[in-house]
C-alpha positions in Angstrom: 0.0 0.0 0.0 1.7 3.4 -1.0 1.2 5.8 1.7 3.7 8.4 0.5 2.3 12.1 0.8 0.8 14.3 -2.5 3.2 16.2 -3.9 1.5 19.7 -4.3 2.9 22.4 -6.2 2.2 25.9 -7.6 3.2 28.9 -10.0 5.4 31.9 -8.8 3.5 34.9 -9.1 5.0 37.7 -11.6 8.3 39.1 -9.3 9.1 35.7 -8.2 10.1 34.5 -11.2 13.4 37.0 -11.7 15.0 36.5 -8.1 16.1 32.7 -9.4 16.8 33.8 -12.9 19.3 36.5 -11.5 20.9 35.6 -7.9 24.3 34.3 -7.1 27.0 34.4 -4.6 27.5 38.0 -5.1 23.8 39.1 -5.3 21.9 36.2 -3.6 18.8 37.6 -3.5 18.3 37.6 0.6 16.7 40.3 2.7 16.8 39.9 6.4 14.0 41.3 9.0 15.0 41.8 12.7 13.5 42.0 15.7 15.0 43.0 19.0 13.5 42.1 22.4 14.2 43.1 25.8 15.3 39.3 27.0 17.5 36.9 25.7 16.1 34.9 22.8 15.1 31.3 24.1 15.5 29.0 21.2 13.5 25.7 22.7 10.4 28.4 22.6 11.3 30.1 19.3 10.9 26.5 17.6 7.7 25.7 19.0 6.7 29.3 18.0 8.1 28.6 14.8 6.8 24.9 14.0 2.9 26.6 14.7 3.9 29.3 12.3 4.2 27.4 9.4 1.3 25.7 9.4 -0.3 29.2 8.9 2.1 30.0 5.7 1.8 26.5 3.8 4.0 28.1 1.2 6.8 28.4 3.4 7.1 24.8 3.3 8.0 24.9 -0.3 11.1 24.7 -2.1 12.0 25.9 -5.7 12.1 23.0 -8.3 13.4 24.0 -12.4 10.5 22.7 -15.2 10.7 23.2 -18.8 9.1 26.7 -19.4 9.3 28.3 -15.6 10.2 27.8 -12.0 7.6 26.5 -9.8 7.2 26.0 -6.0 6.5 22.3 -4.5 5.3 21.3 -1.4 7.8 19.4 1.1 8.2 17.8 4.6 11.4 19.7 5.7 10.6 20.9 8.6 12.2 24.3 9.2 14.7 24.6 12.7 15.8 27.8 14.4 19.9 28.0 14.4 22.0 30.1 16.1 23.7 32.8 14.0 26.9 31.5 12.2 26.8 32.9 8.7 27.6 36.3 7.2 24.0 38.2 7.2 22.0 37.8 4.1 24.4 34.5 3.0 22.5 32.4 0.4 19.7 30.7 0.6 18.7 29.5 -3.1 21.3 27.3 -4.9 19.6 25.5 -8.0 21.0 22.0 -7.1 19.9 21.8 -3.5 16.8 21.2 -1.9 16.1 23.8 0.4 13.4 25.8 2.0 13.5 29.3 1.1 13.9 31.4 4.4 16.0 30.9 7.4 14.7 31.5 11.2 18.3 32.5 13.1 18.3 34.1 16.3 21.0 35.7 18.3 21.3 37.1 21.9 18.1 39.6 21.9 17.4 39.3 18.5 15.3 36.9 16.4 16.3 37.5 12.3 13.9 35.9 9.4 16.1 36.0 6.2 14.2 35.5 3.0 14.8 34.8 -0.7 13.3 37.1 -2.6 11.3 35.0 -4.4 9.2 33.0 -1.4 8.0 36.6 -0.5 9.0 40.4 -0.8 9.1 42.6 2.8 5.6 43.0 3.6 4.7 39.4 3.2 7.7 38.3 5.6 7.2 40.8 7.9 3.8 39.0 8.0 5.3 36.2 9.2 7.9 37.8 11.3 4.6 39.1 13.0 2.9 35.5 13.4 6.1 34.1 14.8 6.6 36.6 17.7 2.8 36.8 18.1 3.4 32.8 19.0 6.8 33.1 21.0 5.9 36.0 23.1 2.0 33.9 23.9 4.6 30.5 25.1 7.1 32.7 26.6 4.9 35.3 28.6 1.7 32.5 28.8 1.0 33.8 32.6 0.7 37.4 31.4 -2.2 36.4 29.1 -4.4 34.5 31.0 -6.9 36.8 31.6 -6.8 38.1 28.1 -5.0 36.5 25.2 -3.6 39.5 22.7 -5.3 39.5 19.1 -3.1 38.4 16.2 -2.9 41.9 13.3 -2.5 39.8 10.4 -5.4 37.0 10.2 -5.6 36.4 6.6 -7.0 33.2 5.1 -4.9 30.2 3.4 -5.6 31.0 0.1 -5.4 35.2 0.5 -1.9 34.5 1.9 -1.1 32.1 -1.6 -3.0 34.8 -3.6 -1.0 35.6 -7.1 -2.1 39.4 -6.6 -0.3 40.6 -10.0 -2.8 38.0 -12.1 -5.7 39.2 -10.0 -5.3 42.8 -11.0 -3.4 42.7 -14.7 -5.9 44.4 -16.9 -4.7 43.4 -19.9 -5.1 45.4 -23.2 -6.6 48.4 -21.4 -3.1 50.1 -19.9 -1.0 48.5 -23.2 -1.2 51.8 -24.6 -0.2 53.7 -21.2 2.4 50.5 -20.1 4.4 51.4 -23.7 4.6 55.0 -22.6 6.1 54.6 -20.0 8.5 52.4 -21.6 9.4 55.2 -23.6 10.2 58.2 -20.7 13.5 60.2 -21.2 16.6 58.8 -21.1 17.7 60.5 -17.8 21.2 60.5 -19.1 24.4 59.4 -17.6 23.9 57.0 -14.2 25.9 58.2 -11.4 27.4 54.6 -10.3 28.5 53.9 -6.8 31.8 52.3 -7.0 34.4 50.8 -4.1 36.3 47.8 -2.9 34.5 44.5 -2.5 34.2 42.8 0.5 36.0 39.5 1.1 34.2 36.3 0.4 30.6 38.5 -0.8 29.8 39.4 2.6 28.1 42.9 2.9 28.4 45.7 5.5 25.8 46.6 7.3 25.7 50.0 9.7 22.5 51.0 11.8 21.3 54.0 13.1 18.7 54.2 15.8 17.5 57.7 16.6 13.3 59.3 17.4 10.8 58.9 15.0 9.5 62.0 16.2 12.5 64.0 16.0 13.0 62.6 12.5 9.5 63.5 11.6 9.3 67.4 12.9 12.7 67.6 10.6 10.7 66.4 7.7 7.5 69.1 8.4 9.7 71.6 8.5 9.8 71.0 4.9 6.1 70.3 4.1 7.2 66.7 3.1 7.1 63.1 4.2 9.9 60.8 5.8 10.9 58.8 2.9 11.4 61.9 0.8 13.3 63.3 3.4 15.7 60.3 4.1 15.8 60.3 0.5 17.0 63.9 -0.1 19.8 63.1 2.5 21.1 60.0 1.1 21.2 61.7 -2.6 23.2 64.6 -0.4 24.8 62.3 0.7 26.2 60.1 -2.2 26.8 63.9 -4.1 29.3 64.4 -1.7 30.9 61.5 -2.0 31.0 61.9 -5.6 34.1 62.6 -7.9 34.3 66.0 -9.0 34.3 65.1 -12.2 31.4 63.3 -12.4 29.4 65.2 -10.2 27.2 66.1 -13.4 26.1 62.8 -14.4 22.4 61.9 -12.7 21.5 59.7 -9.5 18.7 57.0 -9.8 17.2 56.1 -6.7 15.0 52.8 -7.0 12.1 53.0 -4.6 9.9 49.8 -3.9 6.2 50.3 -3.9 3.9 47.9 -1.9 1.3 47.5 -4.1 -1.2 46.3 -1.0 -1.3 49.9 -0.9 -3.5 50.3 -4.0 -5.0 47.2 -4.3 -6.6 44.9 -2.0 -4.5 42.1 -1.1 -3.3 39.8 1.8 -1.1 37.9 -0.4 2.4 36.8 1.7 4.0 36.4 -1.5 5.5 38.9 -3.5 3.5 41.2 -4.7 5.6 44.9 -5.7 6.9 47.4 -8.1 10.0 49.5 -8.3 9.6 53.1 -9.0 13.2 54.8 -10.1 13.5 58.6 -9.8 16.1 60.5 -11.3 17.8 63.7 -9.7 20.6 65.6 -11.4 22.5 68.2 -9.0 21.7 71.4 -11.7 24.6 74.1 -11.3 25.8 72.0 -7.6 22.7 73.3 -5.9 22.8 71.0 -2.4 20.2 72.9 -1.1 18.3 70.4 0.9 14.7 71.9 0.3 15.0 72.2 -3.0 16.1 68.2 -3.5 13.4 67.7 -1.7 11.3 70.2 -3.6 12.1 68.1 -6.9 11.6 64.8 -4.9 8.2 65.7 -3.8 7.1 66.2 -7.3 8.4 62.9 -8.5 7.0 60.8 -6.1 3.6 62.7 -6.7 4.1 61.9 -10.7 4.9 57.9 -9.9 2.3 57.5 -7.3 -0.9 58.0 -9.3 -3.3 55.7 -10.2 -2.8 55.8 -13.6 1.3 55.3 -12.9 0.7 52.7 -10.5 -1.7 50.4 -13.5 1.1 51.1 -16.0 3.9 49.6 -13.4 1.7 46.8 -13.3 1.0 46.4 -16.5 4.4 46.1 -17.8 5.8 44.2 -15.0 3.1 41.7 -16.6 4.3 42.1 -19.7 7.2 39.7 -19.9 5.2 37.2 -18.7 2.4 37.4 -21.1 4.3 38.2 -24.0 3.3 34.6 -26.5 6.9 34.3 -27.5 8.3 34.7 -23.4 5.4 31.7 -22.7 6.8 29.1 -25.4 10.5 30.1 -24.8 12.4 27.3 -22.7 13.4 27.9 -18.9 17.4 28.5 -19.7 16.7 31.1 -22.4 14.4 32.9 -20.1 16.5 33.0 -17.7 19.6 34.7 -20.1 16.6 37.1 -21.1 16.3 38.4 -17.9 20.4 38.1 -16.2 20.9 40.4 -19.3 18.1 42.6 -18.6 19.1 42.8 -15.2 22.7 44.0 -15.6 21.0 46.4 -17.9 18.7 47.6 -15.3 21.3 47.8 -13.1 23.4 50.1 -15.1 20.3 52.3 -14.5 19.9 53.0 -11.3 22.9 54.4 -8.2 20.7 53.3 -4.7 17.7 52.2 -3.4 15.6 53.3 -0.3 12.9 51.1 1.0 10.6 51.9 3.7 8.9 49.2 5.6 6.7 51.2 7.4 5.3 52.0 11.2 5.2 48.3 12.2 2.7 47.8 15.0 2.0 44.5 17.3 -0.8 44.2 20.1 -0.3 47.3 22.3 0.2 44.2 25.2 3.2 43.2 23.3 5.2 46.9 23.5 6.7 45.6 27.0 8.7 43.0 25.5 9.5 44.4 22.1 12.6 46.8 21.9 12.4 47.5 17.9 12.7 45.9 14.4 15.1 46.4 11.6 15.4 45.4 8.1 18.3 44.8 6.0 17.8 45.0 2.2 19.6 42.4 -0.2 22.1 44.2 -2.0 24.2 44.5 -4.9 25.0 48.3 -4.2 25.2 50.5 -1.1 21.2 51.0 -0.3 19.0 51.8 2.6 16.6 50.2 4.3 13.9 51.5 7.2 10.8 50.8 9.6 9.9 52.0 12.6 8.5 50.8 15.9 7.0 53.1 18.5 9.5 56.0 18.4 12.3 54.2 17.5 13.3 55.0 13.9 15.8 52.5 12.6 18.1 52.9 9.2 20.1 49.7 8.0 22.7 50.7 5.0 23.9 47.7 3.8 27.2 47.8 1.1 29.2 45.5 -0.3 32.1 47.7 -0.4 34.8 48.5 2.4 34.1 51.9 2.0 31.4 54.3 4.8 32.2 57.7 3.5 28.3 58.0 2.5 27.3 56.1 5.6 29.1 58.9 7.6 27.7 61.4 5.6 24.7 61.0 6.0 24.2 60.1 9.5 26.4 63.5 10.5 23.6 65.5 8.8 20.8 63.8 11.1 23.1 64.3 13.8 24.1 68.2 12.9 20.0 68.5 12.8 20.6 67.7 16.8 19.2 64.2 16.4 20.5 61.7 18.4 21.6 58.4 17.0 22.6 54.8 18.2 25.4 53.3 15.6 25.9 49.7 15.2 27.6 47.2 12.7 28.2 43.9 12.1 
């Protein structure tokens, strides 16, 4: 009698399918999220915590298998164990000859980590389950406190909403070809300011975080009639301008921004489900003004972040996918198609800022929780942030030796009067 257990398997929505097409050792495709407590991690509790976790995210027990015409996830037994931390942050997770889940659950002193390949989920959808897993370890750990009232859970999405492939639900189709091909077909923003420096030993990356006030951070940004991600952005373009050669100080900055699409469209999906928005700035005549970067940064975030822009980013991250010839062509030429289109893309673009967000847990939970922390998979220096209560934290994470724009850029937070916490790995 064969008692063996179905196989179960299912497509990669839209981003998915170019993290496996394009990582290796140098760009594996791995974002870590962080969460600091007030105690010492326990790691008998964290795997309980863990082993109820995944029940609730049934894709997480998938790994990443190769067909003829596209990657595809399958269902597995391996059941996922906590481990202290012993490897460089964000080390691989993927490699296309081992079977593998695709996150990691490492904990270390205070700290619990979830490190994720990009293409199991992007960092709303792990924060997710960041969330779900604290939400079980701090309800073992703490039981007594709850016993009189048992915190509720934020994210309580069902099975299938956290499976959903959010980018099919909301393609469109023909209706924004038109408006998809125009955007194609914006103007060339010139010359691409690219960061340069001196790679780290054996691929690791350098990661430096600041810990200052939200608040504090915030009134800086009203001062300027703007929000906090425009302002961190102005400062890191500052930044990276005064880092820049002379000499090429007239060539233009890209900064890629990552837009969570659950923003504009209803979803719960834990998978990816994203767009990248890339605004150019050109220092015109060395004008470092800072309110009139973030003048120009204002109105290019207000351009992107319209409806209208918003379907045509969808549309044509779509468009590969649909496109008949992409559908017939075999997995290894799809996967050339895209490594080539993504050293193009990255000849495009100098940084990347992404903002996580005000991340909030059941008020009951504040006592225990000291703040979170993201660290951004990177192939260049880029920034990464979220906040908790009033602590603001901002991971840069480099591959190169050198800090000049780190330092840079936290001395103008710190000439502001803000006071910040430095660390580094």
């Amino acid at each position: 009698m064969n008692n063996q257990k179905k196989v179960e398997w299912s497509k990669l929505d839209n981003a998915s399918k170019y993290f496996p097409a394009t990582c290796d050792e140098k760009d594996p495709k791995v974002f870590r999220i962080a969460c600091e407590l007030f105690e010492d991690v326990e790691p008998e509790i964290l795997q309980k915590a863990l082993d109820i976790t995944i029940e609730q995210f049934p894709l997480y027990k998938s790994v990443l298998r190769r067909g003829i015409f596209w990657y595809y996830y399958e269902s597995s037994d391996i059941r996922p164990t906590v481990e202290r931390e012993d490897k460089p942050v964000c080390a691989p997770i993927y490699r296309k000859n081992e079977k593998n889940l695709l996150f990691r659950v490492i904990y270390n002193k205070k700290r619990i980590n979830i490190e994720v390949f990009h293409a199991l989920s992007d960092g709303t959808g792990a924060l997710w389950f960041m969330m779900t897993l604290l939400y079980h370890y701090l309800l073992i750990k703490y039981k007594d406190d709850f016993l009189e009232k048992k915190p509720e859970l934020n994210y309580n999405a069902s099975i299938s909403q956290k499976k959903d492939d959010s980018f099919s639900r909301y393609y469109q189709g023909r209706h924004y070809r038109k408006q998809a091909k125009t955007k194609k077909e914006n103007k060339n923003p010139g010359k691409v300011y690219i960061i340069r420096g001196t790679r780290l030993e054996e691929n690791r990356i350098k990661v430096i975080e600041g810990t200052m006030s939200a608040k504090a951070v915030l009134e800086e940004a009203h001062k300027y009639n703007t929000t906090l991600t425009v302002f961190l952005s102005a400062l890191l373009l500052l930044s990276i301008y005064k880092d820049m050669p002379v000499r090429k100080r007239g060539n233009t900055l890209v900064l890629a921004v990552p837009i969570n699409l659950r923003q504009f469209f209803k979803s719960e999906t834990s998978s990816n489900f994203f767009s990248i928005m890339n605004i150019p700035y050109t220092f015109d005549d060395g004008n470092t003004e800072l309110k009139d970067v973030i003048g120009k940064l204002d109105e290019s975030f207000r351009k992107e972040l319209t409806e209208e822009r918003i379907y045509q980013h969808l549309h044509w991250l779509m468009s590969f996918e649909r496109n008949p010839f992409t559908r017939i062509a075999p997995l290894p030429l799809k996967n050339l198609s895209l490594r080539i289109a993504n050293a193009i893309a990255d000849l495009g673009v100098t940084t990347s800022i992404s903002n996580l967000g005000k991340i909030k847990t059941p008020p009951e939970f504040d006592r225990y929780i000291r703040q979170f922390s993201v660290i951004p998979n990177v192939r260049r220096p880029q920034m990464a942030i979220c906040t908790y209560g009033d602590r603001l934290v901002i991971n840069f994470a480099s591959p190169f030796r050198e800090t000049e724009i780190q330092r840079f850029f936290f001395e103008s937070l710190a000439n502001m009067g803000i006071k910040i916490e430095i660390a580094s790995n």
